[in-house]
C-alpha positions as CSV (number, residue, x, y, z in Angstrom):
1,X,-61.5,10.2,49.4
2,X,-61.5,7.0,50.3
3,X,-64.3,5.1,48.6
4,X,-64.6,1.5,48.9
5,X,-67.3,-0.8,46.2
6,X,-69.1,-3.7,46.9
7,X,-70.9,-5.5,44.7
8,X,-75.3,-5.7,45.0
9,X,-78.3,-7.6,43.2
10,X,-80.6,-4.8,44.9
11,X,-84.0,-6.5,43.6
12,X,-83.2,-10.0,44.5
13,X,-81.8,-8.7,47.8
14,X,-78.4,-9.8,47.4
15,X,-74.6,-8.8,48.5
16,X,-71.1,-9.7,48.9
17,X,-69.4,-9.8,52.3
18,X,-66.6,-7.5,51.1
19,X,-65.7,-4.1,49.6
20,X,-62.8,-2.6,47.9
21,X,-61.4,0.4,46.8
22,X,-61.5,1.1,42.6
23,X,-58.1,0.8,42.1
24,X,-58.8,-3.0,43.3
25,X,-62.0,-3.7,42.0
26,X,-60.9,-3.2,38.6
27,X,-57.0,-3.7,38.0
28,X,-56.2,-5.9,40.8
29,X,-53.8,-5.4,44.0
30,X,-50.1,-5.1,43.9
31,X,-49.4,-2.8,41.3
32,X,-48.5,0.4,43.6
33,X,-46.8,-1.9,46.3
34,X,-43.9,-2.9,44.3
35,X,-45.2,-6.7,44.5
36,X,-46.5,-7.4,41.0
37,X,-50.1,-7.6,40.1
38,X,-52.5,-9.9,40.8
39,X,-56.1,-10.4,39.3
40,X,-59.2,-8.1,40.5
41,X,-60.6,-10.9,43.7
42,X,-63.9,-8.9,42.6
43,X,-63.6,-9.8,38.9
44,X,-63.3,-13.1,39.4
45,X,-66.1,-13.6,41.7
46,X,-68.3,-11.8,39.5
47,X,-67.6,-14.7,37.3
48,X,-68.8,-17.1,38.9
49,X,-71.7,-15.1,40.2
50,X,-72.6,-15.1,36.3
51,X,-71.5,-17.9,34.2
52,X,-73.7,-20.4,33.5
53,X,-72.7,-24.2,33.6
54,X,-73.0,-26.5,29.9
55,X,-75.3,-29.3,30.7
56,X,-75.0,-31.9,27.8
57,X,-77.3,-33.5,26.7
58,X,-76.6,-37.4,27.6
59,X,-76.4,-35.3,31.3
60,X,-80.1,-34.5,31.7
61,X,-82.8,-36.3,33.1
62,X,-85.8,-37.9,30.4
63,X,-88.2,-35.3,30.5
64,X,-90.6,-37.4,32.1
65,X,-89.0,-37.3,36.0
66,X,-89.1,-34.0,38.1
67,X,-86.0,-32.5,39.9
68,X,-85.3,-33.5,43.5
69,X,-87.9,-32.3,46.5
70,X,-90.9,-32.1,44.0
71,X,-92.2,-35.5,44.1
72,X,-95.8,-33.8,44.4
73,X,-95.5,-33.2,40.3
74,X,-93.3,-36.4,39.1
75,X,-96.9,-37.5,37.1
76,X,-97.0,-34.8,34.7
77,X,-96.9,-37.3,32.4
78,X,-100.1,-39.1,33.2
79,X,-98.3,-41.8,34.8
80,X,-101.0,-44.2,36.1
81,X,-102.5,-44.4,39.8
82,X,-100.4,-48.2,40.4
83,X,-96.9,-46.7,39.1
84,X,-97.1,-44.2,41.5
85,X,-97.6,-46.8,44.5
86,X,-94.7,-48.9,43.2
87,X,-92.9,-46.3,43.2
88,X,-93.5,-45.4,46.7
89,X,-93.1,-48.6,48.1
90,X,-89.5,-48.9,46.7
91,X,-89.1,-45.1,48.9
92,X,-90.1,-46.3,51.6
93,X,-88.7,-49.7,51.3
94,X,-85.0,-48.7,49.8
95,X,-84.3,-44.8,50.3
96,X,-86.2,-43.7,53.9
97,X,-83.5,-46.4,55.6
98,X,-80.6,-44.0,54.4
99,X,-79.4,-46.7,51.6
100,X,-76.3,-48.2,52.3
101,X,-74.9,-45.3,54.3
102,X,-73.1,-46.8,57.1
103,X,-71.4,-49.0,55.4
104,X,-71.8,-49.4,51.8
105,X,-69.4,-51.8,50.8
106,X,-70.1,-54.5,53.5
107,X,-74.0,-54.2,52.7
108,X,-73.0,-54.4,48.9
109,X,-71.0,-58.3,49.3
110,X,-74.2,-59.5,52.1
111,X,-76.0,-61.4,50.0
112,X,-78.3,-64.5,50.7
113,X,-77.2,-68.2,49.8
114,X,-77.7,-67.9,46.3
115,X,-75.4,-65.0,46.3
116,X,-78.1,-62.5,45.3
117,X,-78.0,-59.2,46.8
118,X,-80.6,-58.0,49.1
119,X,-81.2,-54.9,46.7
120,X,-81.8,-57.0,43.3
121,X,-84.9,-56.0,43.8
122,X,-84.3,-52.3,43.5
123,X,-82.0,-52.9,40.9
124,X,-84.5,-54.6,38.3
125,X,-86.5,-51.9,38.5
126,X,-86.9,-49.6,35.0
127,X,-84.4,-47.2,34.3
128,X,-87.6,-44.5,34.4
129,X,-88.4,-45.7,37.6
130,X,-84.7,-45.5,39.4
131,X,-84.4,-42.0,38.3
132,X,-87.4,-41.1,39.6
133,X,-86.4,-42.5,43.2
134,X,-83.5,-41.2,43.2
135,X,-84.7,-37.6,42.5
136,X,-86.7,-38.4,45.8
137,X,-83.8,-38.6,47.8
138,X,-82.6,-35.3,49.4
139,X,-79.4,-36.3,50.8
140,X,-76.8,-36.5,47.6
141,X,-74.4,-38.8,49.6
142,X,-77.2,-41.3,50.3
143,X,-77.5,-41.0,45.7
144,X,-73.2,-42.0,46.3
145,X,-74.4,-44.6,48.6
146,X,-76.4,-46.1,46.4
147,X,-74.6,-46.0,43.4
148,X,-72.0,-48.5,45.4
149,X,-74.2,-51.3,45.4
150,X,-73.4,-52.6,41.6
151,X,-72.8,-51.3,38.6
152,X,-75.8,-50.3,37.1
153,X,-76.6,-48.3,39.5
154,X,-73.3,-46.4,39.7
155,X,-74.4,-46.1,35.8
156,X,-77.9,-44.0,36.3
157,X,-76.0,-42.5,39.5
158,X,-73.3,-40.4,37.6
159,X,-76.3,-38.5,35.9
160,X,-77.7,-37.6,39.0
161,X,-74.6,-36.1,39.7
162,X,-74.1,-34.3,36.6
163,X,-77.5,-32.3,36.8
164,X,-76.8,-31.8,40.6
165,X,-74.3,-29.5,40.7
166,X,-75.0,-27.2,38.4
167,X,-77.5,-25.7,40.4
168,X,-75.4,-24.0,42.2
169,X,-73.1,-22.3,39.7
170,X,-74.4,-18.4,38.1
171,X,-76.6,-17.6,41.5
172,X,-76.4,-13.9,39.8
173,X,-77.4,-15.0,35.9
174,X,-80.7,-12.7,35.1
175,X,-80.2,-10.7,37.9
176,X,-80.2,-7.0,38.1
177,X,-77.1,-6.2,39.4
178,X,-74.1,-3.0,40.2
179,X,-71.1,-2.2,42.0
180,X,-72.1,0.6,44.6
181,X,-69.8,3.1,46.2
182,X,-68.8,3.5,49.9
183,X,-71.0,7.5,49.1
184,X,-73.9,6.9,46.6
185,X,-76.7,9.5,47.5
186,X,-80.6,9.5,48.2
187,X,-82.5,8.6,45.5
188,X,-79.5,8.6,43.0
189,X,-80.2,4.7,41.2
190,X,-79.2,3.6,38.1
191,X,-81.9,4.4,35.6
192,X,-84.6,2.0,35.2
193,X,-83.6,-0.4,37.7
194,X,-87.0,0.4,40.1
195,X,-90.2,1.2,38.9
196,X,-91.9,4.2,40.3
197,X,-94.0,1.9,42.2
198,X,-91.1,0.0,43.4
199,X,-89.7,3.9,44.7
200,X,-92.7,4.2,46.4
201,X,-92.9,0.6,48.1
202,X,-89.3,1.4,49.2
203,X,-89.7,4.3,51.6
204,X,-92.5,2.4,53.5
205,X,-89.6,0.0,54.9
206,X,-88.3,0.7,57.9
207,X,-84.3,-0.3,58.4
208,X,-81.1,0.3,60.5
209,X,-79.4,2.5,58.4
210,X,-75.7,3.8,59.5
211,X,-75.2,7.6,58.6
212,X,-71.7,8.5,57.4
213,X,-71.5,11.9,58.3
214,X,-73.0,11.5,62.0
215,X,-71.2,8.5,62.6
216,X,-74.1,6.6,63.7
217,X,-77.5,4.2,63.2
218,X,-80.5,5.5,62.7
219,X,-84.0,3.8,61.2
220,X,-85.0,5.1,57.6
221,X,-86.1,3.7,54.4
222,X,-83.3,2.3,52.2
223,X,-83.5,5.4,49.5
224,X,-79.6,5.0,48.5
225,X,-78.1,2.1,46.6
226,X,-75.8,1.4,49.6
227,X,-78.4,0.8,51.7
228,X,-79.1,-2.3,49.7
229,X,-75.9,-3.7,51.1
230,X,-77.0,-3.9,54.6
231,X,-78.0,-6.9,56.5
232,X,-81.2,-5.5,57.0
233,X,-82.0,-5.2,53.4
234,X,-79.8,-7.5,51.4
235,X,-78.7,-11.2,52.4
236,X,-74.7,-12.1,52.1
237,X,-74.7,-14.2,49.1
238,X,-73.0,-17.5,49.5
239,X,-69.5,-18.3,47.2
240,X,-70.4,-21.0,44.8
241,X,-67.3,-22.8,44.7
242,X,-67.0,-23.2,48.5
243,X,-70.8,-24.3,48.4
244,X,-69.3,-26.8,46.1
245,X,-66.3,-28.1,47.9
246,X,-68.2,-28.7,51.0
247,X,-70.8,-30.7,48.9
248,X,-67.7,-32.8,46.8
249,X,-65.1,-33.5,48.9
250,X,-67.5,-35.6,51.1
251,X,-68.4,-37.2,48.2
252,X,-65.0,-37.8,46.7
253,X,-64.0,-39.3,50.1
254,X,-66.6,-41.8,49.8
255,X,-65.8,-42.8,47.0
256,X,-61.9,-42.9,47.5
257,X,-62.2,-45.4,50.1
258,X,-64.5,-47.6,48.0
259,X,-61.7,-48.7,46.2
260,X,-57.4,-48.3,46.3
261,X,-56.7,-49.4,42.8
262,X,-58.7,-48.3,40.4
263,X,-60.7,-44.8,40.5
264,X,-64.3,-44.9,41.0
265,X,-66.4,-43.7,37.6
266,X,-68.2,-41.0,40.0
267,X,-65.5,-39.1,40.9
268,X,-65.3,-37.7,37.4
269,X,-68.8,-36.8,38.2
270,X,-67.2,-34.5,40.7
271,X,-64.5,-32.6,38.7
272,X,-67.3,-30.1,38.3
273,X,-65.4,-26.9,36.6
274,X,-63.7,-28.6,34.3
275,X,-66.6,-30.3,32.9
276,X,-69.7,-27.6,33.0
277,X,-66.9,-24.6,31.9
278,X,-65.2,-26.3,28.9
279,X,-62.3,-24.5,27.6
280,X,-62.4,-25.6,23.9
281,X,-65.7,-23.7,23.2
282,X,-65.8,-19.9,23.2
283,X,-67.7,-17.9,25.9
284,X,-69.5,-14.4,25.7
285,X,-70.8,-11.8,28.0
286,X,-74.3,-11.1,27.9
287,X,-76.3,-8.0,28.6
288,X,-80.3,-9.4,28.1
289,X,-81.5,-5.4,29.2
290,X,-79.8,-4.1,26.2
291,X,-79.4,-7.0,24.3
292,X,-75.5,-6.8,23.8
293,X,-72.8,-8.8,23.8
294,X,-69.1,-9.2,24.1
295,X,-66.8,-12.0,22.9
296,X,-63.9,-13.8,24.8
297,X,-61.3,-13.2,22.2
298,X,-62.1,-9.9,21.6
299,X,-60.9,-8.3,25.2
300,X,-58.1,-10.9,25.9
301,X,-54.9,-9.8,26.3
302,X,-53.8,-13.4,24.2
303,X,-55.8,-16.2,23.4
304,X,-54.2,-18.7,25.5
305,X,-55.1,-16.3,28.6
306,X,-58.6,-17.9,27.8
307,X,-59.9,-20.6,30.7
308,X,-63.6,-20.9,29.9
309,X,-65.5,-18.0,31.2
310,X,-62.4,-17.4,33.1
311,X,-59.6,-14.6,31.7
312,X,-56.7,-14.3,33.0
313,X,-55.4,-10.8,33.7
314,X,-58.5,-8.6,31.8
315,X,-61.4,-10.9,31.1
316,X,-65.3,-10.2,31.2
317,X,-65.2,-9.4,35.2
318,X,-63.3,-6.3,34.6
319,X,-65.3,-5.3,31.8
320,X,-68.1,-5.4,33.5
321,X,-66.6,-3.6,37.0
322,X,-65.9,-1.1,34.6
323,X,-69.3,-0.6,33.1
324,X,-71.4,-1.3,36.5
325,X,-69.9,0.8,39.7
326,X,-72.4,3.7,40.7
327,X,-71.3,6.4,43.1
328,X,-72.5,10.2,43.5
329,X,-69.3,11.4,44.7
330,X,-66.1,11.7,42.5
331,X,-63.5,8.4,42.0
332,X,-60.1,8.1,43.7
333,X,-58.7,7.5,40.1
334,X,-59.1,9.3,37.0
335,X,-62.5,8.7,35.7
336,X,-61.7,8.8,31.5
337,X,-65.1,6.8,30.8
338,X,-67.3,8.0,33.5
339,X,-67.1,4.5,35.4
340,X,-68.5,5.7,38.2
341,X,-72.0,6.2,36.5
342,X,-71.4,3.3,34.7
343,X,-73.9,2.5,31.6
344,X,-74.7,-0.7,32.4
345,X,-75.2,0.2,36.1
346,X,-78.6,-2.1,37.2
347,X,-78.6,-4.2,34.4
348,X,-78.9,-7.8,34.1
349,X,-75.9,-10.5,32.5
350,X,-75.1,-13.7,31.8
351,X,-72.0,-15.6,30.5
352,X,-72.6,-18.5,28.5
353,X,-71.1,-20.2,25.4
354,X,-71.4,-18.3,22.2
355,X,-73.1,-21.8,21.0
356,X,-75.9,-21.7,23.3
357,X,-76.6,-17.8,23.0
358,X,-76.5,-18.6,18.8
359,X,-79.3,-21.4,19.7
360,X,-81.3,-19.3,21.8
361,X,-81.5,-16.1,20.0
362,X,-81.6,-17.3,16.3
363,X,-83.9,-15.3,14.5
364,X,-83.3,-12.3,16.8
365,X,-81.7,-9.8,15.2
366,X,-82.0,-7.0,17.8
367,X,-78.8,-8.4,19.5
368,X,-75.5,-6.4,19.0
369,X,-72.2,-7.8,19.3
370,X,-70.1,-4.7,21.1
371,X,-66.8,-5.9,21.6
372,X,-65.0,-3.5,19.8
373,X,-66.4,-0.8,21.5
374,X,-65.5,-2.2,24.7
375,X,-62.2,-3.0,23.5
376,X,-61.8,0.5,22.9
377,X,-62.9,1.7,26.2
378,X,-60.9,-0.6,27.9
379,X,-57.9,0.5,26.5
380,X,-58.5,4.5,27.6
381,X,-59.4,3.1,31.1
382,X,-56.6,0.6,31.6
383,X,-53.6,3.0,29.9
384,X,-54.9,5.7,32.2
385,X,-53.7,3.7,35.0
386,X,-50.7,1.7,33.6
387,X,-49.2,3.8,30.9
388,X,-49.3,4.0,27.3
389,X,-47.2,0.2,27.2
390,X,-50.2,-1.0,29.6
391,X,-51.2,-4.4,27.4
392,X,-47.5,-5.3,27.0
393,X,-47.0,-4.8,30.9
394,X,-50.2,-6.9,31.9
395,X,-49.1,-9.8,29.0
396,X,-45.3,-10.3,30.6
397,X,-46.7,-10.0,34.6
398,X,-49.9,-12.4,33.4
399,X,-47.3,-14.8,31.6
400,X,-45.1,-15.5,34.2
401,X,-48.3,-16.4,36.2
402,X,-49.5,-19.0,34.5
């Protein structure tokens, strides 16, 4: 039978563009072909889908400005009636002109006889005040822009940056989420992902539903996990890294041209990963629905296979593939731990540093670490497929990939 998985947030609506068979999804490709094995592509991307970016502290905004596109609530702090009109005359006299953007170099160096430039102004302004403009400005590259014209600026610039980005990192934290099967039937969900009046709500929508065994589209109710990964229903979700890329390397061109000799401070601003996923601090999967989680070191195959929230060869992707895919119909493998009802199917997860989940859950003592029990279950699922010598075959392909 062959049975393909794709990956769902069913409540938020959510999908991936792409489906795999179970021998993929969980141990990679390769390994049958003769060509070595490569990492699960569906692993990895769960990954990202799930791990939430460190924000430092000397990175965040003062408490008293708003983020970007809500300058509605910016006075939450009782600023007074006369701040808020300086504040929008510096908009509308610095940032609605698209600051510096044609050329901000040449407008930088034009300054009037007494060598001031035209921007002092702007520049003099209160630290409070300059953050608060620039979390009025929409357009990121018009933040770069700015940030040219001395160095002050580029100063309060590179945390604008740094609390940009991660917005787009961990779109799937929170969410509930599974890996469905190419044949899941009606009505068959992971227990306690809907509510019976969430059942209900769902067979009042209409969709176009494909059915398997006539070969054809017909309008129904989405009753069957699949269904959630239907245009109809769900929306593609977007890859976080290439939403990333398109956003950077603008920026990084920008800035690369500013200056041939020396770096300019704001392209660090832009080495995203290595700065919101540090390596030197250890990461854990989280399960907030059951309140479990598992540690990095635990379910490495050797420490130094540890990049962040990233694993190379078996990391917290595969543990979860193997604890999330739902199908009604029988696996093309043999199922030792019953992944294909999976006990964690419809659950929500995070990955984070085991520093942040301490400071957020101290004095909660309802949280379990499980690692060794996954470590255990990993082993039955991943010798069943490679052999009893399984971790020493995945440590010497892994190494030599490195």
């Amino acid at each position: 039978m062959d049975q393909k998985f794709k990956l769902v947030a069913p409540r938020a609506r959510l999908t991936e563009d792409y489906s795999n068979p179970i021998e993929d999804i969980l141990f990679g490709s390769g390994w049958d072909r003769g060509i070595g094995i490569k990492s699960s592509y569906t692993a990895e991307r769960l990954v990202d889908l799930l791990a939430v970016p460190v924000v430092h502290k000397d990175d965040r905004k003062p408490a008293s400005v708003e983020p970007r596109n809500t300058p509605q609530n910016y006075c939450s702090h009782n600023q007074d009636q006369s701040r808020d009109l300086l504040v929008a005359e510096a908009i509308k006299h610095e940032a609605s002109v698209k600051i510096l953007k044609s050329n901000p170099l040449k407008e930088a160096n034009q300054g009037d006889q007494t060598g001031r430039f035209r921007s002092a102004a702007l520049s003099n302004l209160p630290t409070e005040l300059l953050l608060v403009i620039m979390g009025y400005i929409e357009d990121i590259e018009d933040i770069v822009s700015l940030a040219l014209v001395n160095e002050r600026l580029c100063s309060i610039a590179q945390g604008e940056l740094q609390s940009y980005f991660p917005q787009y990192f961990a779109p799937w934290a929170n969410e509930n989420i599974a890996c469905v099967g190419d044949y899941s039937a009606e009505h068959d969900f992971p227990p306690g992902l809907f509510s019976d009046a969430e059942l209900e709500a769902l067979q009042h929508e209409e969709i176009a539903i494909f059915i398997e065994e006539e070969a054809e589209w017909k309008i129904g109710s989405p009753n069957r996990l699949g269904d959630f990964t239907y245009p109809g229903v769900s929306h593609i979700q977007e890859r976080p890294m290439e939403i990333l890329s398109s956003k950077t390397w603008p920026l990084r061109d920008c800035l690369g041209s500013v200056s041939d000799s020396s770096p300019n401070p704001l392209i660090k601003s832009c080495d995203i990963y290595r700065d919101y996923f540090p390596r030197d601090q250890p990461w854990v999967l989280r399960n907030p629905t059951t309140k479990e989680f598992v540690r990095a070191e635990a379910i490495a195959l050797k420490p130094e296979f540890i990049k962040g929230p990233h694993i190379v060869g078996l990391g917290f992707g595969e543990v979860l593939l193997s604890r999330i895919s739902w199908t009604s119909a029988a696996l093309d493998i043999e199922d030792t731990a019953d992944i294909g009802r999976g006990i964690w199917a419809g659950h929500r997860f995070d990955i984070t540093t085991l520093t942040r989940h301490e400071r957020k859950t101290t004095g909660d003592a309802e949280w379990t670490d499980v690692s060794d029990e996954v470590v255990t279950e990993i082993a039955i699922i991943w010798e069943s497929y490679f052999g009893a010598d399984w971790r020493e075959t995945l440590c010497r392909v892994f190494e030599t990939q490195m």
